[in-house]
C-alpha positions as protocol buffer text, in pm:
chain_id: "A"
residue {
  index: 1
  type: UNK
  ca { x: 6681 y: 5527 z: -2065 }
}
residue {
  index: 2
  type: UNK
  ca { x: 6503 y: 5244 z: -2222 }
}
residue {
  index: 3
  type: UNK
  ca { x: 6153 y: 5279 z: -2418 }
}
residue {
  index: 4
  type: UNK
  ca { x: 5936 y: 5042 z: -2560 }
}
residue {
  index: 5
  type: UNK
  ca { x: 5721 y: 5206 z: -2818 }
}
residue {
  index: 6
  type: UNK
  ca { x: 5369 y: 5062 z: -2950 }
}
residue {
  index: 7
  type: UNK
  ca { x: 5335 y: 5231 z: -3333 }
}
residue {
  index: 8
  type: UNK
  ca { x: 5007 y: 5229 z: -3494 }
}
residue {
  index: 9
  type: UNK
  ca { x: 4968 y: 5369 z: -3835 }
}
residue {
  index: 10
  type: UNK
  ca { x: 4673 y: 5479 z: -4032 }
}
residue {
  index: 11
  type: UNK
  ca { x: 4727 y: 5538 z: -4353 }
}
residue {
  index: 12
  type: UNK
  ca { x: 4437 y: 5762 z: -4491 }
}
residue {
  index: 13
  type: UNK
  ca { x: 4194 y: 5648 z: -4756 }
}
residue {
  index: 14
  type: UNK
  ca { x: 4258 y: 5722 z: -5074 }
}
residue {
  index: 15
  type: UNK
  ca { x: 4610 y: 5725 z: -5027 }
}
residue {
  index: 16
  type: UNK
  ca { x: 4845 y: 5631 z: -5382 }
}
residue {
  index: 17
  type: UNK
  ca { x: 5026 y: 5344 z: -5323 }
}
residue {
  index: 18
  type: UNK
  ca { x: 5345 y: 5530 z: -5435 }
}
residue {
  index: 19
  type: UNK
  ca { x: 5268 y: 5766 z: -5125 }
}
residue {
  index: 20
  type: UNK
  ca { x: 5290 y: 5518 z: -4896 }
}
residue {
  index: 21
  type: UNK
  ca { x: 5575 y: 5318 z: -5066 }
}
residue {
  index: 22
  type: UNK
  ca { x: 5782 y: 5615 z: -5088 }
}
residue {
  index: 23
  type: UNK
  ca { x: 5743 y: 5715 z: -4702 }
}
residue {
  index: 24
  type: UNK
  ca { x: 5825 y: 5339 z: -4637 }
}
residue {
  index: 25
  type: UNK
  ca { x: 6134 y: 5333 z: -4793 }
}
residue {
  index: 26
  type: UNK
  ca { x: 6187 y: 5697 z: -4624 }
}
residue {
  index: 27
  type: UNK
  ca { x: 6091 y: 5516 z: -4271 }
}
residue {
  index: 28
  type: UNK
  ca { x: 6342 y: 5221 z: -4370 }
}
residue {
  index: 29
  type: UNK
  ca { x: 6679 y: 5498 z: -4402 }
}
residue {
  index: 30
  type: UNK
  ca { x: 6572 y: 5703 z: -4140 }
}
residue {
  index: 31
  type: UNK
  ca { x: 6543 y: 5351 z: -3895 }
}
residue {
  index: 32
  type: UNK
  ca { x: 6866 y: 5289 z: -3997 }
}
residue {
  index: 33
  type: UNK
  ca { x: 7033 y: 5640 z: -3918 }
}
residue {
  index: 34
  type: UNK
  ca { x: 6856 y: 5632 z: -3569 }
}
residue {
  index: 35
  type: UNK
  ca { x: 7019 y: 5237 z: -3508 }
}
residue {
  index: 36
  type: UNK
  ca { x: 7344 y: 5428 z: -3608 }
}
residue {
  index: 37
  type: UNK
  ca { x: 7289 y: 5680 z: -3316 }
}
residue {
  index: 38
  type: UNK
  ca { x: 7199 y: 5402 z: -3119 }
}
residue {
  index: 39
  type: UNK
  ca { x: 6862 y: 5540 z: -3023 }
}
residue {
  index: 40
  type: UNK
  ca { x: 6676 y: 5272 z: -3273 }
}
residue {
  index: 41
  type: UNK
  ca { x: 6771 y: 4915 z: -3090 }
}
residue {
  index: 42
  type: UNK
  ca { x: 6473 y: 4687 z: -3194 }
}
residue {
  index: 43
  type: UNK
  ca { x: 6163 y: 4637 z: -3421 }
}
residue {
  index: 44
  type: UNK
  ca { x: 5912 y: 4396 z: -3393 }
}
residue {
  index: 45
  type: UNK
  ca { x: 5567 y: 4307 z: -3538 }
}
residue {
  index: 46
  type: UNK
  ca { x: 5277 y: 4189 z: -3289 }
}
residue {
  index: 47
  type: UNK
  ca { x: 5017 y: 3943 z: -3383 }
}
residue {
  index: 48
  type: UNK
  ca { x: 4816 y: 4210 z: -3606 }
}
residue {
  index: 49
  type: UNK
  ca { x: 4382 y: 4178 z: -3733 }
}
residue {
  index: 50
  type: UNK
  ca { x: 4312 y: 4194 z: -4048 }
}
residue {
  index: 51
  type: UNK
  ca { x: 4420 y: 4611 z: -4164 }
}
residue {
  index: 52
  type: UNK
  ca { x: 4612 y: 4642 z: -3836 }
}
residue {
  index: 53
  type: UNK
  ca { x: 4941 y: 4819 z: -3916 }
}
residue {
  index: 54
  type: UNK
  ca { x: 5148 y: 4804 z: -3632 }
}
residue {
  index: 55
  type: UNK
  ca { x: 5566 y: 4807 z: -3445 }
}
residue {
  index: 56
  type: UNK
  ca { x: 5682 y: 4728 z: -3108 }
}
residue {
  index: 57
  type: UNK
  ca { x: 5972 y: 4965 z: -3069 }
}
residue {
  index: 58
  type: UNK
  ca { x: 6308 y: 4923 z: -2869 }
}
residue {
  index: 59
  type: UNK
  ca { x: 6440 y: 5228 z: -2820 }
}
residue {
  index: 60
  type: UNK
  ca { x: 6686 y: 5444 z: -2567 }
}
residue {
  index: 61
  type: UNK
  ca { x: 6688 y: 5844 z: -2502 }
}
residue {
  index: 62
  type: UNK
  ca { x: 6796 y: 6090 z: -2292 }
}
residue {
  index: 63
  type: UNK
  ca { x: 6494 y: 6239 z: -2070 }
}
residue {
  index: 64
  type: UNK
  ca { x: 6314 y: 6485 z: -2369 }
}
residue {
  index: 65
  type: UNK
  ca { x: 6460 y: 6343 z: -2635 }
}
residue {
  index: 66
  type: UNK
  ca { x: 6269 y: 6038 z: -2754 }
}
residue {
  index: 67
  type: UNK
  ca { x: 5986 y: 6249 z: -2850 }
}
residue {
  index: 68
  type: UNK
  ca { x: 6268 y: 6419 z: -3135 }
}
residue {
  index: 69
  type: UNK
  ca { x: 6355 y: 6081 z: -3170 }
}
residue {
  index: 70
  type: UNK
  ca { x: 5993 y: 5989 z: -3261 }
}
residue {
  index: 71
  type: UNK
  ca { x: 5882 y: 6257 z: -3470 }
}
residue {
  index: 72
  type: UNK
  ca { x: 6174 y: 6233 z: -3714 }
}
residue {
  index: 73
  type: UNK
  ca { x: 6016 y: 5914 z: -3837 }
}
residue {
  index: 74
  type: UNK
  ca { x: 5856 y: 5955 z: -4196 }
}
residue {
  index: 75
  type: UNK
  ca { x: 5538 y: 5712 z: -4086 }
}
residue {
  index: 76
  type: UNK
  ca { x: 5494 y: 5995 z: -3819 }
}
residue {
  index: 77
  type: UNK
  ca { x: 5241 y: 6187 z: -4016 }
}
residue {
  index: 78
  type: UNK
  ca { x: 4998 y: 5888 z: -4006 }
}
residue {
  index: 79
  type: UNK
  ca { x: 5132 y: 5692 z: -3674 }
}
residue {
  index: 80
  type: UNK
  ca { x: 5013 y: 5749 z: -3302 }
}
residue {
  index: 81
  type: UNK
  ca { x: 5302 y: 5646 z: -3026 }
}
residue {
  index: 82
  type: UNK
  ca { x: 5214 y: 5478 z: -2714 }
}
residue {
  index: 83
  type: UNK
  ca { x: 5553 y: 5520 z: -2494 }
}
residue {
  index: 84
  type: UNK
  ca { x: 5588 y: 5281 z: -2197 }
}
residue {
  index: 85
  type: UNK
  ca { x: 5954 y: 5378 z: -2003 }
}
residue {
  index: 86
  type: UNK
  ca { x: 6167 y: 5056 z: -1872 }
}
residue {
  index: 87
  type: UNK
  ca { x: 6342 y: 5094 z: -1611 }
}
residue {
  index: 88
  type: UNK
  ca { x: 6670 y: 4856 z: -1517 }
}
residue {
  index: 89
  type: UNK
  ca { x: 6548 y: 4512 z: -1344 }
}
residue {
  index: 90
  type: UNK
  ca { x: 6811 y: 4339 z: -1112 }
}
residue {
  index: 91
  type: UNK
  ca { x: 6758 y: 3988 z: -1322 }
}
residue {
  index: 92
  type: UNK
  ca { x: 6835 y: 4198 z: -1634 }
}
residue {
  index: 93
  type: UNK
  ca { x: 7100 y: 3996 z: -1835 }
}
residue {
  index: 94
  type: UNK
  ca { x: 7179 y: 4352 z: -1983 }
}
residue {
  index: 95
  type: UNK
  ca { x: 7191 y: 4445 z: -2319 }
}
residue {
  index: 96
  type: UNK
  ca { x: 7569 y: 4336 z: -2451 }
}
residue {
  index: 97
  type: UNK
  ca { x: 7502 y: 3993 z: -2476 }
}
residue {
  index: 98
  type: UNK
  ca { x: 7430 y: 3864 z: -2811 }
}
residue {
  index: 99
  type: UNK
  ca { x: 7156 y: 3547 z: -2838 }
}
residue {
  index: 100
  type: UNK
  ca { x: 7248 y: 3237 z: -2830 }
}
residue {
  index: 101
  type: UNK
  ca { x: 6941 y: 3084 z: -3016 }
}
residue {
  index: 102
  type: UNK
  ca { x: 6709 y: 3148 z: -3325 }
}
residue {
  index: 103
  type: UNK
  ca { x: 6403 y: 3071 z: -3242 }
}
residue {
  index: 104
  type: UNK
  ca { x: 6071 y: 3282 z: -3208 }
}
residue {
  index: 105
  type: UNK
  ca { x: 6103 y: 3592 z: -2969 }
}
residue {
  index: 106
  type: UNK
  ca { x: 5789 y: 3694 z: -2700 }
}
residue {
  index: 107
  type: UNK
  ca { x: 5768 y: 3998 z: -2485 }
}
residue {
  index: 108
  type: UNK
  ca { x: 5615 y: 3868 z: -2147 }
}
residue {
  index: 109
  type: UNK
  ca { x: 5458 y: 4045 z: -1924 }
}
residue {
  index: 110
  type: UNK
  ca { x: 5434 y: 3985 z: -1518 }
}
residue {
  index: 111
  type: UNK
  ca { x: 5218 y: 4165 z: -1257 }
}
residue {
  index: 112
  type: UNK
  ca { x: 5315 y: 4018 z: -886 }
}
residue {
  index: 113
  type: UNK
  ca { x: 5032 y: 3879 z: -739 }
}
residue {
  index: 114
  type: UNK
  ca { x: 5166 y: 3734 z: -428 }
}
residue {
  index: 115
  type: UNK
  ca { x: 4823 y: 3650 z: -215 }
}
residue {
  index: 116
  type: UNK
  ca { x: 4798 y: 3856 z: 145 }
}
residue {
  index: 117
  type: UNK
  ca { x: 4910 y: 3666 z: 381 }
}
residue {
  index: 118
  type: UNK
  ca { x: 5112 y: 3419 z: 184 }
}
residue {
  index: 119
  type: UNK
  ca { x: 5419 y: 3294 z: 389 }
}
residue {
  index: 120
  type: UNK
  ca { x: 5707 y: 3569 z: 395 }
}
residue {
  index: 121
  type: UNK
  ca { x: 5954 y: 3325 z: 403 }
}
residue {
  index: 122
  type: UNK
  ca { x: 5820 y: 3146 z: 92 }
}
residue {
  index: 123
  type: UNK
  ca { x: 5805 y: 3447 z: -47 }
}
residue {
  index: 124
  type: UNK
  ca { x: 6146 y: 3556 z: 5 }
}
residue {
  index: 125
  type: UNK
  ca { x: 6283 y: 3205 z: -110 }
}
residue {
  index: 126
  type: UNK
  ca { x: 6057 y: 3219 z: -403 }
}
residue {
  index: 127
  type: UNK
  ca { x: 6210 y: 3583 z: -486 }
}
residue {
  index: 128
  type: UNK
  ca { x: 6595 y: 3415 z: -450 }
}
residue {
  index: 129
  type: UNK
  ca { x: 6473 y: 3158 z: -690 }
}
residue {
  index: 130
  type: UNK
  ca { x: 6350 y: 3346 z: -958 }
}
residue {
  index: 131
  type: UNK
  ca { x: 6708 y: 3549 z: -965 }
}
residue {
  index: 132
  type: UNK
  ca { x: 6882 y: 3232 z: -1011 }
}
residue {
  index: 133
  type: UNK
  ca { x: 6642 y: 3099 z: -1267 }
}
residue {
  index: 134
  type: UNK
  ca { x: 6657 y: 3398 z: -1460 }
}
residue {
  index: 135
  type: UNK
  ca { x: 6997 y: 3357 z: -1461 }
}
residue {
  index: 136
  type: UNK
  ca { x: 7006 y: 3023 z: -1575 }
}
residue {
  index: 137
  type: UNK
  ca { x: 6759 y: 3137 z: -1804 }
}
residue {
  index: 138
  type: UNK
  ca { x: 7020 y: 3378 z: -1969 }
}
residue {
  index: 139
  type: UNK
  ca { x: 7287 y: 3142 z: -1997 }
}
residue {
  index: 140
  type: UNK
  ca { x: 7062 y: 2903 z: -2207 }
}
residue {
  index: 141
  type: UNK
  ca { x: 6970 y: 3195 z: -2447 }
}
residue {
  index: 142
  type: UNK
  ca { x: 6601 y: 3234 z: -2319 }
}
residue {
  index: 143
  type: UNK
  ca { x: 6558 y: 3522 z: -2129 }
}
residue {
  index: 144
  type: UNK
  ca { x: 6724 y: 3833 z: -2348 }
}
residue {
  index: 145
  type: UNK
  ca { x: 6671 y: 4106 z: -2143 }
}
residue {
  index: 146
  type: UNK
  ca { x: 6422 y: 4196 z: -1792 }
}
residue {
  index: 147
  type: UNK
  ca { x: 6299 y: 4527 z: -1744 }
}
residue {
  index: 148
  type: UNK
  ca { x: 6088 y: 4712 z: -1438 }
}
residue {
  index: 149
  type: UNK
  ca { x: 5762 y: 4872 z: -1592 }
}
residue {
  index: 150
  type: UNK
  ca { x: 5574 y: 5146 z: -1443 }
}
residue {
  index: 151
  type: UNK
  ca { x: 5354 y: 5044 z: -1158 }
}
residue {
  index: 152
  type: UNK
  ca { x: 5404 y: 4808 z: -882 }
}
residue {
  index: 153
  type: UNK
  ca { x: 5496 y: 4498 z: -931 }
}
residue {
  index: 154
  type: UNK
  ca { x: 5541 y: 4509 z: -1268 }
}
residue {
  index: 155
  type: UNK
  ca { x: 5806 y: 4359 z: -1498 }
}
residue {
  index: 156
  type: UNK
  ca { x: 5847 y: 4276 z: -1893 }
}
residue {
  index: 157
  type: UNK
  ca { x: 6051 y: 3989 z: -2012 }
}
residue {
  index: 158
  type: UNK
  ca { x: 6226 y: 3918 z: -2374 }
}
residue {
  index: 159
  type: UNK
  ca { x: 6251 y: 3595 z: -2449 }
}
residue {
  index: 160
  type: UNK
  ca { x: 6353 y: 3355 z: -2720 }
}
residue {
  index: 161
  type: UNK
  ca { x: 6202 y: 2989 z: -2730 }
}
residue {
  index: 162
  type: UNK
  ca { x: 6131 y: 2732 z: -3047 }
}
residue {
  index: 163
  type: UNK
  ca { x: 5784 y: 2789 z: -2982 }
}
residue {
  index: 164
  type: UNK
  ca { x: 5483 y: 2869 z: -2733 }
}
residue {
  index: 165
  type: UNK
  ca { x: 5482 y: 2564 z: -2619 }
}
residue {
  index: 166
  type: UNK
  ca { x: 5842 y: 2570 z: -2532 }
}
residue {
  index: 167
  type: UNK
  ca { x: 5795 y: 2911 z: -2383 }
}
residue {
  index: 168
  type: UNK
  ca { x: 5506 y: 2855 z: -2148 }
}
residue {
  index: 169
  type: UNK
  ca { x: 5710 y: 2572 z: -1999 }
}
residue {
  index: 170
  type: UNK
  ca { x: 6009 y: 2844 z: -1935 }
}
residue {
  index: 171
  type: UNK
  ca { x: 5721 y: 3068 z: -1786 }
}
residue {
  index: 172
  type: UNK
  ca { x: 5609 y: 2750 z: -1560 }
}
residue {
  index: 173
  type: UNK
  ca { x: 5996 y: 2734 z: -1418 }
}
residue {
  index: 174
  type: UNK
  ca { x: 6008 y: 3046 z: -1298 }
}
residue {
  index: 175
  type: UNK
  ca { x: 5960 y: 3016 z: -877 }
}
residue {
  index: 176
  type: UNK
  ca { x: 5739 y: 3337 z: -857 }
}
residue {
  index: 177
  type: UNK
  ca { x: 5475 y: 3182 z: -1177 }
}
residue {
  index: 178
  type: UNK
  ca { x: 5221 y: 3038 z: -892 }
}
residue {
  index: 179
  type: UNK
  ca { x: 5204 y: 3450 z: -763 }
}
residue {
  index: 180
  type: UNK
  ca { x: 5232 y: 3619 z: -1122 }
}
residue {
  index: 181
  type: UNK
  ca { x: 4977 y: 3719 z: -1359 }
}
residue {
  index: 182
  type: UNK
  ca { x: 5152 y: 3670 z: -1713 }
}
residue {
  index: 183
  type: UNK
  ca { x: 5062 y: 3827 z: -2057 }
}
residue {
  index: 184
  type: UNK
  ca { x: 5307 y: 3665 z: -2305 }
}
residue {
  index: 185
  type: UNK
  ca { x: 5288 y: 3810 z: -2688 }
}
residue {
  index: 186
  type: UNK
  ca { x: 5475 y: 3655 z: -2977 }
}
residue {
  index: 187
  type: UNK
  ca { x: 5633 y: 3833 z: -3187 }
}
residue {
  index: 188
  type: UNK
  ca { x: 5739 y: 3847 z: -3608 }
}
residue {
  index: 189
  type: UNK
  ca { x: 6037 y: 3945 z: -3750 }
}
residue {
  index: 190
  type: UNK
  ca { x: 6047 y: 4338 z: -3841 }
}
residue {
  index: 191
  type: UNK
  ca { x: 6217 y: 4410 z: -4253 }
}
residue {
  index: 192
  type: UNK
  ca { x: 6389 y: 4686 z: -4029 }
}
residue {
  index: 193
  type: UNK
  ca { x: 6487 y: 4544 z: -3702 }
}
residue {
  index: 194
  type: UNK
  ca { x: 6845 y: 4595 z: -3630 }
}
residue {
  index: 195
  type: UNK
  ca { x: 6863 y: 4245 z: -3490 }
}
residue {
  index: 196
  type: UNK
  ca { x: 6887 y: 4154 z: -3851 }
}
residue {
  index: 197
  type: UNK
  ca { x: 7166 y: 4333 z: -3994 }
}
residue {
  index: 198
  type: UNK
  ca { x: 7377 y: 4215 z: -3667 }
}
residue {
  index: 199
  type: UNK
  ca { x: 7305 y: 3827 z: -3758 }
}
């Protein structure tokens, strides 16, 4: 199973600055022990405020086990977890496929909001649409992988574009974008994202 992990971290006042750089460089090994067992798969950083200290995490368990996975993080001891599960999407170009493009990465959100009473059969041909786009989409390099969140009608896209402008366009081909609410976040490079090492 598939988990995408919000990590804040609050580092207490007062704290030495060796403190903190030595559970950094603690976080850094023990990131790249859990890529190893393959539970680790991606880091990112969000847009951040000013003294924001925060990681998307990437990362795949057995049922009970991410929470192990979790707490054998150094940052732990200062870090809350915010644990969304992903479930498999049908679109889902699956997780073996390297990219095909450098370019800035966004996580996109999409809530259905198909209107009551729209037509069903637009809606169905809409649906058909937005499998084969998303397959084009995956051939190009855009779409990286699709995942089912919790709730209905919910659904997270990772995507790689040159920019936002670029990417709102790929949003604006999809068939279903008249009918879907969409949240799209850009996203840094991580020092420890495994993504890195693999290029």
């Amino acid at each position: 199973m598939e988990y995408l992990v919000t990590m804040t971290t609050r580092v207490p006042d007062g704290t030495p600055d060796k403190d903190v750089d030595d559970i950094r460089a603690r976080e850094a090994a023990r990131s790249r022990e859990l890529v190893a067992q393959q539970h680790l798969l991606r880091l990112w950083r969000p847009p951040l405020k000013p003294g924001e200290w925060r990681t998307l995490g990437l990362f795949a368990a057995d049922d009970g086990q991410l929470e192990t996975v979790l707490a054998s993080m150094p940052l732990r001891v200062w870090r809350t977890d915010e644990v969304t599960p992903l479930a498999p999407h049908p679109n889902d170009p699956g997780p073996d496929r390297p990219p095909k493009k450098a370019g800035v990465e966004f996580l996109t959100t999409f809530i259905d909001a198909v209107p009551p009473g729209a037509p069903g059969r637009a809606v169905h041909d809409a649906r058909a649409g937005e499998a084969r786009r998303a397959r084009e989409l995956a051939e190009e390099g855009h779409l990286v992988r699709l995942w089912v969140l919790p709730g209905k009608g919910r659904a997270l896209g990772l995507y790689q574009a040159a920019d936002a402008g670029e990417m709102q366009g790929i949003l604006e081909s999809l068939p279903m974008y008249p009918w879907m609410k969409v949240e799209t976040i850009p996203l840094t490079q991580h020092p420890s994202d495994p993504a890195i090492a693999n290029r």
